[in-house]
C-alpha positions as CSV (number, residue, x, y, z in Angstrom):
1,X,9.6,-27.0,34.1
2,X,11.9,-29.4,32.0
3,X,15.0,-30.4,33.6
4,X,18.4,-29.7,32.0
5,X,18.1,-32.2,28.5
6,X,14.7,-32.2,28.4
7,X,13.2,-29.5,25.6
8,X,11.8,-31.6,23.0
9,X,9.7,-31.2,20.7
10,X,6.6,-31.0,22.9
11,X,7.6,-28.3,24.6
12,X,5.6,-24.8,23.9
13,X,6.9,-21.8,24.0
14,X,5.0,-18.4,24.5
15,X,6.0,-15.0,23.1
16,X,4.8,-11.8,24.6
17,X,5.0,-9.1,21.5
18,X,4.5,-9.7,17.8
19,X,6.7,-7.2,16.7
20,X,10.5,-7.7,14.4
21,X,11.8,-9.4,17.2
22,X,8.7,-11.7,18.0
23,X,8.0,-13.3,14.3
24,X,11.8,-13.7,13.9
25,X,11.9,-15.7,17.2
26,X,8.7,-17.5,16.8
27,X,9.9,-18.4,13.3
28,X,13.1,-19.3,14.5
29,X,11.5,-21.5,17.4
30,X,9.4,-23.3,15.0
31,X,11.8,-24.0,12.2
32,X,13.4,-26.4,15.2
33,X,10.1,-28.4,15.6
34,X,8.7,-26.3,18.4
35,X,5.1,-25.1,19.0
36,X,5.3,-21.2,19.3
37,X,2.1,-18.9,20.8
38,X,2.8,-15.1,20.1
39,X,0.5,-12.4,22.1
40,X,-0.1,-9.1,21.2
41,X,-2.9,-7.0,23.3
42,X,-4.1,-5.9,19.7
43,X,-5.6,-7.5,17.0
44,X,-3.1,-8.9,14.4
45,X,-5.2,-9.2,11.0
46,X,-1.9,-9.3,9.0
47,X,0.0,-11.4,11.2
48,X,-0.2,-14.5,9.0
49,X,1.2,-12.3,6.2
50,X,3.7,-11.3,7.7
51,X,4.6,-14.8,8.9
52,X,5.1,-15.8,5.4
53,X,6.7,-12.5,4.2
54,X,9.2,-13.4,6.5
55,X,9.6,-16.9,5.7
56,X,10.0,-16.5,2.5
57,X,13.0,-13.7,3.3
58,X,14.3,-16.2,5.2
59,X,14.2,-19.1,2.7
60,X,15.8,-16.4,0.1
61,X,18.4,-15.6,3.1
62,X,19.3,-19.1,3.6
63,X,17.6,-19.2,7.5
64,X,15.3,-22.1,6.9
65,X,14.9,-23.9,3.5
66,X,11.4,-24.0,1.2
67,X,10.4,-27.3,2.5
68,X,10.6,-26.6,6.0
69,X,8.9,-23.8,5.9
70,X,5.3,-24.5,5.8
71,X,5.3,-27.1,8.5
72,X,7.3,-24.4,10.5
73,X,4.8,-21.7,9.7
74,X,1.9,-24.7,11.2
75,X,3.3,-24.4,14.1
76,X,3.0,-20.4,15.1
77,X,-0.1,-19.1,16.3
78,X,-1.2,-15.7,17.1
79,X,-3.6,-14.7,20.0
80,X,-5.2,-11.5,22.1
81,X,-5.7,-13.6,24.6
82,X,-2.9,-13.5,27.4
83,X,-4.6,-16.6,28.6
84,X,-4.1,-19.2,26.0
85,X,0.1,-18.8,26.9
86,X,-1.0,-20.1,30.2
87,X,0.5,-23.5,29.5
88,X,3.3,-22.5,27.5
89,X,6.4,-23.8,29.3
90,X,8.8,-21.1,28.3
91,X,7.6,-17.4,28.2
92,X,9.9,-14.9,25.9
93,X,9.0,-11.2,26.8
94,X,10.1,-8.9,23.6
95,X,7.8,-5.9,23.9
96,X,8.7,-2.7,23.8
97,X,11.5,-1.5,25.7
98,X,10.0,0.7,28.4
99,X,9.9,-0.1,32.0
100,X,5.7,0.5,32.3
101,X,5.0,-1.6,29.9
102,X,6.6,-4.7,30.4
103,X,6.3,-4.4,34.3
104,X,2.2,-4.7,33.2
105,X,2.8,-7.6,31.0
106,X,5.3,-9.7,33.2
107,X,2.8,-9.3,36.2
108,X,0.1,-10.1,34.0
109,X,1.8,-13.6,32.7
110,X,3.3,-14.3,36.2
111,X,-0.7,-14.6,37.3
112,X,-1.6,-16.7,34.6
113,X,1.0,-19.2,33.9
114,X,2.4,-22.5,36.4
115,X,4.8,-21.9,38.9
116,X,7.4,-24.1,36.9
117,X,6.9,-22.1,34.0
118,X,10.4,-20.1,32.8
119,X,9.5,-16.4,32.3
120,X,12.5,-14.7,30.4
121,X,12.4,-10.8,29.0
122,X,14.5,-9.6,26.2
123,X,15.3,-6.8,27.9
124,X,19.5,-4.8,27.0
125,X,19.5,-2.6,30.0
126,X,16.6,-3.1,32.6
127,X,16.9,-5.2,36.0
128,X,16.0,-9.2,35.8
129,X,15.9,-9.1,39.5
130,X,13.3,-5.9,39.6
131,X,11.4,-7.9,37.0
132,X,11.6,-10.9,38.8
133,X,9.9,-9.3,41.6
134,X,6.6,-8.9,39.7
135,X,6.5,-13.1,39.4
136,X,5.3,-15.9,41.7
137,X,9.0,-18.0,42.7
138,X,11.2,-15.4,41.3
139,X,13.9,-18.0,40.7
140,X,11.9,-18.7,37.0
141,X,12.7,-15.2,35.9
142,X,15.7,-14.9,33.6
143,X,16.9,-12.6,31.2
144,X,17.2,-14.1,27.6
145,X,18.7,-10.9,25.4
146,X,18.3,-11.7,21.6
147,X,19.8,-9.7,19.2
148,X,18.5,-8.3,16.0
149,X,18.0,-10.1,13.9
150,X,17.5,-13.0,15.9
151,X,17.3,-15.3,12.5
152,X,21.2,-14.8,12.1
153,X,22.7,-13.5,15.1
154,X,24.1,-16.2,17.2
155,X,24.7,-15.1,20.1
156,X,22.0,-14.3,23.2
157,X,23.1,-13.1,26.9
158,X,21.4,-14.7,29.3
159,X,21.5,-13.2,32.5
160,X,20.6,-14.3,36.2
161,X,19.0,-12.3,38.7
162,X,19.9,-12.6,41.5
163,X,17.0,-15.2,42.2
164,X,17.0,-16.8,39.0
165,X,17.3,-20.3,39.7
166,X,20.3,-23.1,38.3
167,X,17.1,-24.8,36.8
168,X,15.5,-21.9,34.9
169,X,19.3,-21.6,33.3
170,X,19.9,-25.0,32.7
171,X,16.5,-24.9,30.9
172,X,17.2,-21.8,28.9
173,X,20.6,-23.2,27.6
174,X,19.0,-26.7,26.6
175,X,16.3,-24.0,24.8
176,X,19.3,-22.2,23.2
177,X,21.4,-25.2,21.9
178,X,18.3,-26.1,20.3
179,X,18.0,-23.5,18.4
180,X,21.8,-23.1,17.8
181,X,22.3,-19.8,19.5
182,X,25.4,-19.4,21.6
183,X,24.7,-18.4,25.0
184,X,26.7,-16.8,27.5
185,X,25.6,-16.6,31.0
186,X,26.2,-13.5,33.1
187,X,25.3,-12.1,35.8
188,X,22.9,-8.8,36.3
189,X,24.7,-5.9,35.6
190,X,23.8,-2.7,33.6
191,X,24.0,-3.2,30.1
192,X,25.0,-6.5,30.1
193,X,28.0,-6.9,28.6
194,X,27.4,-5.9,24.2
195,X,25.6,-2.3,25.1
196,X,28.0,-1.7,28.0
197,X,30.9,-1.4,24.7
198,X,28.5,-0.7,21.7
199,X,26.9,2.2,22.9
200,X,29.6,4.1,24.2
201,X,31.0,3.7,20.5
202,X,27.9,4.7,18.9
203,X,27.6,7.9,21.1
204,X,31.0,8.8,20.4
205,X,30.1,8.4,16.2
206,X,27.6,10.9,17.1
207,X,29.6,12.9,18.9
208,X,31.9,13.0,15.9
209,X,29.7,13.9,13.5
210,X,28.0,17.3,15.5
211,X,31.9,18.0,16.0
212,X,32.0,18.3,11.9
213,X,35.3,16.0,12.4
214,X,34.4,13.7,9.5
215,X,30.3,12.9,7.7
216,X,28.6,10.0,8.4
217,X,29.9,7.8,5.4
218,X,33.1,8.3,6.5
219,X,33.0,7.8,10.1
220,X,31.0,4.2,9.5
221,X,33.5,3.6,6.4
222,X,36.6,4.3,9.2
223,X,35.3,1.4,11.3
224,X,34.0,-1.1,8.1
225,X,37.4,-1.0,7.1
226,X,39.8,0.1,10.1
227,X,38.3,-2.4,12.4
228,X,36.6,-4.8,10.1
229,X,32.8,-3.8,11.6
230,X,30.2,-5.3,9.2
231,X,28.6,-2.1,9.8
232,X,29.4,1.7,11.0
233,X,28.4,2.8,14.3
234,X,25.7,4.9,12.7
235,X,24.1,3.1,10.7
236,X,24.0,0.5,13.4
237,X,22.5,3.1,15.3
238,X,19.9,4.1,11.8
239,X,19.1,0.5,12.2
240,X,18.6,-0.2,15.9
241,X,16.4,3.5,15.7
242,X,17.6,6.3,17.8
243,X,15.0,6.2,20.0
244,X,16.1,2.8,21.5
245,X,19.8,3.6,21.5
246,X,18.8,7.2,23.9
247,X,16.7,4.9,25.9
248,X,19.6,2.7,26.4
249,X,22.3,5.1,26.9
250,X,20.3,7.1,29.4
251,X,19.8,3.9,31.5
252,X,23.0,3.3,31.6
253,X,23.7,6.9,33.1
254,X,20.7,5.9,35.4
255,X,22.0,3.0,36.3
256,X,25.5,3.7,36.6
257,X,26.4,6.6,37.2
258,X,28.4,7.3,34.8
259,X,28.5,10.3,32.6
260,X,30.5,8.7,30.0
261,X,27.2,7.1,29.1
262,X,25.7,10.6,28.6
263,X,23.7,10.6,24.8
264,X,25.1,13.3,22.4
265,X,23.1,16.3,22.7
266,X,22.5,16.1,18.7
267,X,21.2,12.3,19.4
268,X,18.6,13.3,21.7
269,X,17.7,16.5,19.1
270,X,17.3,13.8,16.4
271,X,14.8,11.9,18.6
272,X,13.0,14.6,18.9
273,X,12.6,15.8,16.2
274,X,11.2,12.4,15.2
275,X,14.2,11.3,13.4
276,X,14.8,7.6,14.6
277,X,16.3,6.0,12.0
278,X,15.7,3.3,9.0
279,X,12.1,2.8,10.9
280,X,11.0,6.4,10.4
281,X,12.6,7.1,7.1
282,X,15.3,9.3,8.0
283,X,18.3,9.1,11.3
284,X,22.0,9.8,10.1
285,X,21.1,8.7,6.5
286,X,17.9,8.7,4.2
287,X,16.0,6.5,3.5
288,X,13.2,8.2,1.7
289,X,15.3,8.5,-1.3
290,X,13.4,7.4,-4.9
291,X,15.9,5.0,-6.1
């Protein structure tokens, strides 16, 4: 594992997920001179494309500029094969949120990777110490909480188990400064500290709007311009997808206890219904519409 000051530019980095969150972090990985693996247990024939879909947005979105990019894009690599992360140095979990699935993968990349190697999920809400559990020398877990998208957002929560050794931190932050993220370290607790005040605020929006107290527009218009929010509460939800945000409220409940956390009955109707946001075409807004 490198000591605190040493990430260079040798050091390889392993993603577990290929999904929005995976490309943008791989991308931004690589744009700092790093050698990025990304995993997905399917086959990605498009993943290339999309790597330079994505570049390109970048370059237009001032990320990364036109000549960096293709030497960036060199050094990303896609794979099926859990095994060929096995030397990777640091491991960044960003599957799907759901407890199942990335207790399977973290005991699968636990096996197969050194006993110096940092393991970090992305998890907002689950337990770094339960997943630290399913690792050889626990005290390499951490949690490392990008947020979306990872290109632009600055800052990432990284949060210690109650294993997670001051190495494994001190390696993360080197990691982070690197790629000019601002970290702040905390310690486990539910939520973290950005869902533990976002969510509550996006429930309430919801709440609002199945009240009839005001319409969507201008419930997100009241906080763009009341409290300066580059975006409303719903269509932060629209764009998170409403699926994730009753995940993450009902974990919250789960975890603590709290009914203040409880989802808005018409959130959880929404879900079901298959309405999850900007993903699936349709949340609190359209997006079907034929311009």
């Amino acid at each position: 594992m490198p000591v605190q000051g040493e990430v260079m530019s040798s050091t390889s980095i392993g993603i577990l997920g290929s999904g929005t969150m995976g490309k943008q972090i791989a991308l931004l990985c690589a744009s700092k001179g790093l050698c990025v693996t990304v995993w997905n247990h399917r086959p990605s024939s498009g993943f290339t494309v999309d790597m330079k879909k994505l570049a390109a947005l970048q370059i237009r979105l001032g990320s990364i500029t036109r000549e960096m990019a293709p030497a960036a894009l060199d050094r990303v690599s896609f794979t099926e094969d859990m095994s060929m992360l096995s030397s990777c140095e640091i491991i960044i979990e960003v599957v799907k949120e759901n407890i199942q699935i990335k207790e399977a993968i973290i005991s699968r990349i636990g096996m197969i990777t050194s006993d110096s190697a940092v393991i970090s999920s992305s998890t907002s809400t689950l337990s770094i110490t339960n997943l630290a559990s399913l690792v050889p020398n626990p005290g390499r877990f951490i949690g490392v909480h990008f947020f979306n998208p990872p290109m632009s957002m600055k800052l990432v929560e990284v949060v210690r188990g109650e294993h997670t050794s001051d190495t494994t931190v001190a390696s993360v932050e080197f990691l982070l400064n690197r790629l000019l993220k601002h970290a702040v370290i905390l310690p486990e607790s539910p939520g973290f500290v950005v869902n533990r005040l976002l969510f509550p605020m996006i429930n309430e929006a919801i709440i609002l709007l199945s009240d009839g107290i005001a319409t969507p527009k201008t419930i997100d218009s009241c906080m763009k311009l009341g409290a300066n929010h580059p975006m409303g509460p719903l269509e932060l939800a629209d764009f998170i997808g409403l699926d994730v945000c009753l995940s993450i409220l009902d974990t919250l409940v789960f975890e603590t206890g709290d009914n203040k956390y409880r989802p808005a009955p018409l959130l959880r109707k929404y879900v079901r219904a298959g309405k999850l946001g900007k993903k699936s075409g349709a949340g609190f807004y359209n997006y079907n519409k034929r311009s």
